[in-house]
C-alpha positions as CSV (number, residue, x, y, z in Angstrom):
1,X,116.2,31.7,69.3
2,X,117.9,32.4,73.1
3,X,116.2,33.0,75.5
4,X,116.4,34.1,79.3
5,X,114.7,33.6,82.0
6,X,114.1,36.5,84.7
7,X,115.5,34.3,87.1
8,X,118.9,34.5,85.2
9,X,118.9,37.8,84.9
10,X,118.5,38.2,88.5
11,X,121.3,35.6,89.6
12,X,123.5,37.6,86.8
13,X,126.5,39.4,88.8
14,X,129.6,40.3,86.9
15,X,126.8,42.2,84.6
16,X,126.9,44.6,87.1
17,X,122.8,44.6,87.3
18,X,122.6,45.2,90.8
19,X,119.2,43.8,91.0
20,X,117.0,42.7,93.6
21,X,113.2,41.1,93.9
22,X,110.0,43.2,95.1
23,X,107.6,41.2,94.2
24,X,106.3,38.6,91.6
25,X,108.6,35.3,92.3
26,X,106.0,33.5,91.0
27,X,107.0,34.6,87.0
28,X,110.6,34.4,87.6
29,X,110.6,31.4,84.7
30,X,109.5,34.0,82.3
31,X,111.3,34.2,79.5
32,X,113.1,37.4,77.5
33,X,113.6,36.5,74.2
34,X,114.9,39.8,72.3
35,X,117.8,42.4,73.6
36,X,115.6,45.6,72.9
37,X,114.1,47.3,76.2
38,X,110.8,49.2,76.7
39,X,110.5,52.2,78.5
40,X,106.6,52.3,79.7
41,X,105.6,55.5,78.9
42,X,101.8,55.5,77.2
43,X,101.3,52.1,78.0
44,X,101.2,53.5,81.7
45,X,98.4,56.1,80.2
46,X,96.2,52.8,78.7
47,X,97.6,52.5,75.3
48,X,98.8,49.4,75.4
49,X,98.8,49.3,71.0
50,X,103.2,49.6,71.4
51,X,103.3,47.3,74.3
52,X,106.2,44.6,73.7
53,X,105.0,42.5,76.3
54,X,108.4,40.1,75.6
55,X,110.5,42.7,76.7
56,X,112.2,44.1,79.9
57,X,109.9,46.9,81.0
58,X,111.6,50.1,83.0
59,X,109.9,52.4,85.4
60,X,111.6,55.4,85.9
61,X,111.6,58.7,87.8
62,X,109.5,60.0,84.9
63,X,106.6,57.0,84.9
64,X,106.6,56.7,88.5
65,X,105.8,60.2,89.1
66,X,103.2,60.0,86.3
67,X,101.9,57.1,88.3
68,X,102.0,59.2,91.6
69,X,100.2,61.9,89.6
70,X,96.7,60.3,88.6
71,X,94.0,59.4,91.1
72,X,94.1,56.4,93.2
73,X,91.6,54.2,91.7
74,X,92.5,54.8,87.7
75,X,96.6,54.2,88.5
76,X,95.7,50.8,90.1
77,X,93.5,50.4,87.3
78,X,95.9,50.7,84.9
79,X,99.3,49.0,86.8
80,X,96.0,45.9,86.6
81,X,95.6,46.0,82.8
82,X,99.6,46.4,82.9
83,X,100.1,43.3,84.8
84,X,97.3,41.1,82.9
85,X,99.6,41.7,79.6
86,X,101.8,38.9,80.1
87,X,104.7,41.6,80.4
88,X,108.3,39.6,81.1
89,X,109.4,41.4,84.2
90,X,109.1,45.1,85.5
91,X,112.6,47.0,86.5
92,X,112.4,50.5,89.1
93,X,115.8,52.1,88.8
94,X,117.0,54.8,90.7
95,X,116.2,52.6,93.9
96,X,113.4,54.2,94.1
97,X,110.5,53.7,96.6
98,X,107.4,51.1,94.8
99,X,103.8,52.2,95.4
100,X,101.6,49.1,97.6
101,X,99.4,49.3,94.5
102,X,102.3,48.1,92.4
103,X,103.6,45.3,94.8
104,X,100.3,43.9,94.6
105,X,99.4,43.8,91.2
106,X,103.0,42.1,90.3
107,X,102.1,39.2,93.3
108,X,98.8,38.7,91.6
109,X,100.0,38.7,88.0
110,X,103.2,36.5,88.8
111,X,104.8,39.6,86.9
112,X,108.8,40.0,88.6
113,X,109.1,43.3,90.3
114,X,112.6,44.3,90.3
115,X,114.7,47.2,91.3
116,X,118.1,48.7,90.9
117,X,120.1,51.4,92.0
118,X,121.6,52.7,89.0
119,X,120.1,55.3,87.2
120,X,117.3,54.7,84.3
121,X,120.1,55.7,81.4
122,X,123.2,54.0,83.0
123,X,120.8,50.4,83.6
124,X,119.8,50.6,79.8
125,X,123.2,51.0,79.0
126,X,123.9,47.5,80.9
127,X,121.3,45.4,80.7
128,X,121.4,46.0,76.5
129,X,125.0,44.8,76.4
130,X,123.5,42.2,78.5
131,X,121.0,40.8,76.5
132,X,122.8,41.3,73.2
133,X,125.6,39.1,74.1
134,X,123.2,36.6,75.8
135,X,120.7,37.0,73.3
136,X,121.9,37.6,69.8
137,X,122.8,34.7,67.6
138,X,126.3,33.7,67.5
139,X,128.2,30.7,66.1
140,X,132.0,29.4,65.2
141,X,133.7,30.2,62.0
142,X,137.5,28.4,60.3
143,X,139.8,31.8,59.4
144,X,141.5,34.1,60.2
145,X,140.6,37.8,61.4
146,X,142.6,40.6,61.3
147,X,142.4,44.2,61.5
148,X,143.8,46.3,58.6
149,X,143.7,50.0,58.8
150,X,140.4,49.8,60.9
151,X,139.2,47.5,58.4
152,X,138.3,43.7,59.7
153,X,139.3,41.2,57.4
154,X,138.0,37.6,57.3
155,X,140.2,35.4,55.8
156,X,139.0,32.0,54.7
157,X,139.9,29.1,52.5
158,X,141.0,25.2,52.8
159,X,143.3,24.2,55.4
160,X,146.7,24.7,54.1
161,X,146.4,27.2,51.8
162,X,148.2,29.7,53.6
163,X,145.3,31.6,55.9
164,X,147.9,32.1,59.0
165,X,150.9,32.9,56.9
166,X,149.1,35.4,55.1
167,X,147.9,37.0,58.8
168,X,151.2,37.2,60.1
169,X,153.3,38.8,57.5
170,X,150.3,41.4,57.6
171,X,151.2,41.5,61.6
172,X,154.8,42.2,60.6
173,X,154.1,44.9,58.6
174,X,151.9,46.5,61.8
175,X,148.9,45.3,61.9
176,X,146.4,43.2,64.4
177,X,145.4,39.2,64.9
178,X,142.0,39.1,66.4
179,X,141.8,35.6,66.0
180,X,142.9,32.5,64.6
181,X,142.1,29.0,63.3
182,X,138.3,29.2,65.4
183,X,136.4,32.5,65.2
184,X,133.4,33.2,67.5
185,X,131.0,35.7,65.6
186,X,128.3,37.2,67.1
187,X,125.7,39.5,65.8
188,X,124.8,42.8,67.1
189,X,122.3,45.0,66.4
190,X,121.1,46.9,64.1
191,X,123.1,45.0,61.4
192,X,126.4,44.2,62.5
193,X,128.9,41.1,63.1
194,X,131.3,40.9,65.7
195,X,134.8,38.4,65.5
196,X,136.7,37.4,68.5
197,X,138.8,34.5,69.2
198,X,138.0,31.2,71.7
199,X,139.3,31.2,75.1
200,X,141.8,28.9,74.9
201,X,143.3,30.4,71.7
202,X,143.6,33.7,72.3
203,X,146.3,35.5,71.1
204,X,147.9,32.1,69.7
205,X,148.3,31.0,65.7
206,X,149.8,27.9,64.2
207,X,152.0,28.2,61.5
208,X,153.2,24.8,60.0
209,X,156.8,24.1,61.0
210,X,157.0,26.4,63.3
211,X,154.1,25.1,65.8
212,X,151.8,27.4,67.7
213,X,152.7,30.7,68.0
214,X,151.5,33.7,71.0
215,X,151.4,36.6,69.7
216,X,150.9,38.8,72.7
217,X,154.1,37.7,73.8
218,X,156.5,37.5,70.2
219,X,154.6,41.2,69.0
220,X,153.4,43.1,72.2
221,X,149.7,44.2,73.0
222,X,150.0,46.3,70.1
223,X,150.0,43.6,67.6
224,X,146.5,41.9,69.1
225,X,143.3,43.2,69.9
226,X,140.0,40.8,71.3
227,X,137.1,41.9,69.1
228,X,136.8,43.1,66.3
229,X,134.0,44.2,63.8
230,X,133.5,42.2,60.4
231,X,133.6,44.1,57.9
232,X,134.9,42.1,54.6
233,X,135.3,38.3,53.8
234,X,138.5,37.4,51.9
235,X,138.1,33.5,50.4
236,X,142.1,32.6,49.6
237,X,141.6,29.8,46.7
238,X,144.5,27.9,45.1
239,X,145.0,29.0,41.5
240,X,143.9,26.9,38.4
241,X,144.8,27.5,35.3
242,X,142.3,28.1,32.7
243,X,139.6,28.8,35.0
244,X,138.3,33.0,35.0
245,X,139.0,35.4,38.3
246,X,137.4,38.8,38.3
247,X,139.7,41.1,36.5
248,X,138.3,44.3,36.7
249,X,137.0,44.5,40.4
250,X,133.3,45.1,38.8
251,X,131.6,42.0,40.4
252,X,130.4,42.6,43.7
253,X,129.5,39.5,46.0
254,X,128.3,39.4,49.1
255,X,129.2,36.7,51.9
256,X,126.0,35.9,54.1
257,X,126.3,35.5,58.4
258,X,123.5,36.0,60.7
259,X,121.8,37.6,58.1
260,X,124.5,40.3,57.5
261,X,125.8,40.8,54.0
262,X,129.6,41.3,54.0
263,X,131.7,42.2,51.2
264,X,132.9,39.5,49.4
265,X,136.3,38.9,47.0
266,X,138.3,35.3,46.0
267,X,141.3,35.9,45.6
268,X,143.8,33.3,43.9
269,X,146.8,31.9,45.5
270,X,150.1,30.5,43.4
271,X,153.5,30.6,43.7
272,X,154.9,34.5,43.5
273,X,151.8,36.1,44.7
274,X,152.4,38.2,47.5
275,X,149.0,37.2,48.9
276,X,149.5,39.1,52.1
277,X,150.1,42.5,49.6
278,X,146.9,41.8,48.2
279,X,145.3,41.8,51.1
280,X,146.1,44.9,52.5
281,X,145.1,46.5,49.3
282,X,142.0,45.1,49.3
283,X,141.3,46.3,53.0
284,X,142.5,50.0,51.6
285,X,140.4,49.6,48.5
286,X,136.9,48.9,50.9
287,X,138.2,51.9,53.0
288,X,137.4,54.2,50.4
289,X,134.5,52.2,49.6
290,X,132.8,52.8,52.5
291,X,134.2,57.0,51.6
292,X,132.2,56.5,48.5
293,X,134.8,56.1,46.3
294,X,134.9,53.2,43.5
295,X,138.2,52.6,41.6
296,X,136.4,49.8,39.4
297,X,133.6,52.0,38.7
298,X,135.3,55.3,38.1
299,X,137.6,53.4,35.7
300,X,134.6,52.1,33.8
301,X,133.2,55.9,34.1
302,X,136.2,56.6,32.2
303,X,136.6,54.3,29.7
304,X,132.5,54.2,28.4
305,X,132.9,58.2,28.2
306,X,136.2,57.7,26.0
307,X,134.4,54.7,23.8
308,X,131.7,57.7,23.6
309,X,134.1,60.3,22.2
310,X,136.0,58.3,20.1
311,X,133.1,56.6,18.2
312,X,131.5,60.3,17.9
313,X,134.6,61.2,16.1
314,X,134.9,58.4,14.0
315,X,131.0,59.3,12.8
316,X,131.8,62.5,12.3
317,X,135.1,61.5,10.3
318,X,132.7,59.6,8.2
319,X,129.0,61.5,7.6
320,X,131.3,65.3,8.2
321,X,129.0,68.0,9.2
322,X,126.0,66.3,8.4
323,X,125.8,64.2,11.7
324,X,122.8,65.6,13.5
């Protein structure tokens, strides 16, 4: 799993963090290990049950006039306890003014003190994106990603079988290369998978005989777009005759990354197929998936209620009246 130290989070600057240290350079090696943030609240009451002590800790307006609110003795007795938890690192937004009592406690605990200027909702807001894209696992996929109606598609197969072909007759018709050939994915949370392309080949695809292609320039901004969200895997498979591919659309697979379960269909490749056609179809058929409507399954519907009727009148043809 990644990890962070508070250090890097401190030297971090296009972020936007705005951060600066109080107190505590003694714990600057320790380490943040999950994206999620803790606001203090009860912990700061002596219910320390909820305390994720691997987690950035905020102090807001709210806790540090809580703080400012209790007698003396029990608040440094509790920013103590707080301190002896083994907490990452404590943030004060708002640039707000830090009690002695706190300063102390952090420089005895080796707990980082740090503050910022932004306020407690617009800091969460960064330092999440932050730590999600640091943070989160990530890795490198062979494909092609596209965006189809809103729909990503993640098309994969051998080399050669026609991956970028397929992606740029679906950008003639309109829609969007996200990436080509390499595809970084990256999980965010709760349950979801991001694709983008590399650095160096951004916007580019290679089609064979024709060499690498940019996009950005041959289609316009329109035709490209950096991220995009995963939402089905396409698997394009040469054809071979004899062997069985799903005819009625009734199988439903699932195609596994970082723990995410993404629709899943193989679909054959041979001379005459408009492969790219298919495609798009599919995209528009998991569309109204995800609007709760299943053609393979309201077919089915269909059919098992007229194999129903018809095999009630064929009894009836046979017993009459008499059928109970």
């Amino acid at each position: 799993m990644a990890e962070l130290s508070i250090q890097e989070i401190l030297d971090e600057k296009e972020a936007g963090l705005a951060l600066e240290l109080l107190a505590g350079a003694g714990g600057l090696t320790n380490l943040v290990s999950v994206p999620r943030i803790q606001k203090l609240g009860l912990a700061l009451a002596g219910y320390h049950t909820s305390l994720h002590p691997d987690r950035v800790q905020i102090l807001g307006s709210t806790e540090l006039s809580f703080l400012g609110s209790m007698p003396r003795e029990k608040a440094v007795e509790q920013i103590r306890q707080l301190c002896s938890s083994n907490i990452s690192c404590l943030i004060v937004t708002k640039q707000q003014e830090v009690p002695k009592y706190l300063l102390a406690a952090a420089d005895t605990a080796n707990v980082p003190l740090l503050r910022t200027s932004h306020l407690s909702s617009d800091f969460i807001a960064l330092i999440t994106r932050f730590l999600e894209e640091r943070l989160l696992p990530s890795s490198t996929l062979h494909g092609v990603l596209v965006d189809i109606l809103g729909i990503g598609v993640l098309l994969q197969g051998k080399s050669g079988v026609g991956k970028s072909e397929c992606a740029l007759e679906l950008i003639l018709r309109g829609y969007r290369l996200v990436a080509d050939d390499v595809i970084k994915v990256r999980l965010k949370l709760p349950a979801v998978v991001f694709g983008e392309g590399m650095d160096l080949l951004q916007y580019h695809m290679e089609i064979r005989g024709l060499g690498i292609l940019n996009v950005k320039h041959l289609f316009g901004v329109a035709a490209i777009r950096e991220r995009k969200k995963v939402d089905m895997v396409i698997e394009l498979v040469k054809w071979e005759d004899g062997k069985e591919y799903d005819r009625l659309g009734l199988e439903e697979q699932t195609f596994n990354i970082h723990g995410v379960g993404l629709p899943y269909l193989r679909i054959p490749v041979a001379p005459g197929r408009n492969v790219s056609s298919i495609v798009e179809v599919a995209a528009r058929n998991q569309l109204l998936k995800e609007m709760g409507y299943h053609s393979a399954r309201e077919f089915q519907d269909i059919l098992e209620k007229r194999m129903a009727e018809v095999a009630r009148l064929h009894a009836h043809t046979i017993f009459g009246d008499d059928l109970e």
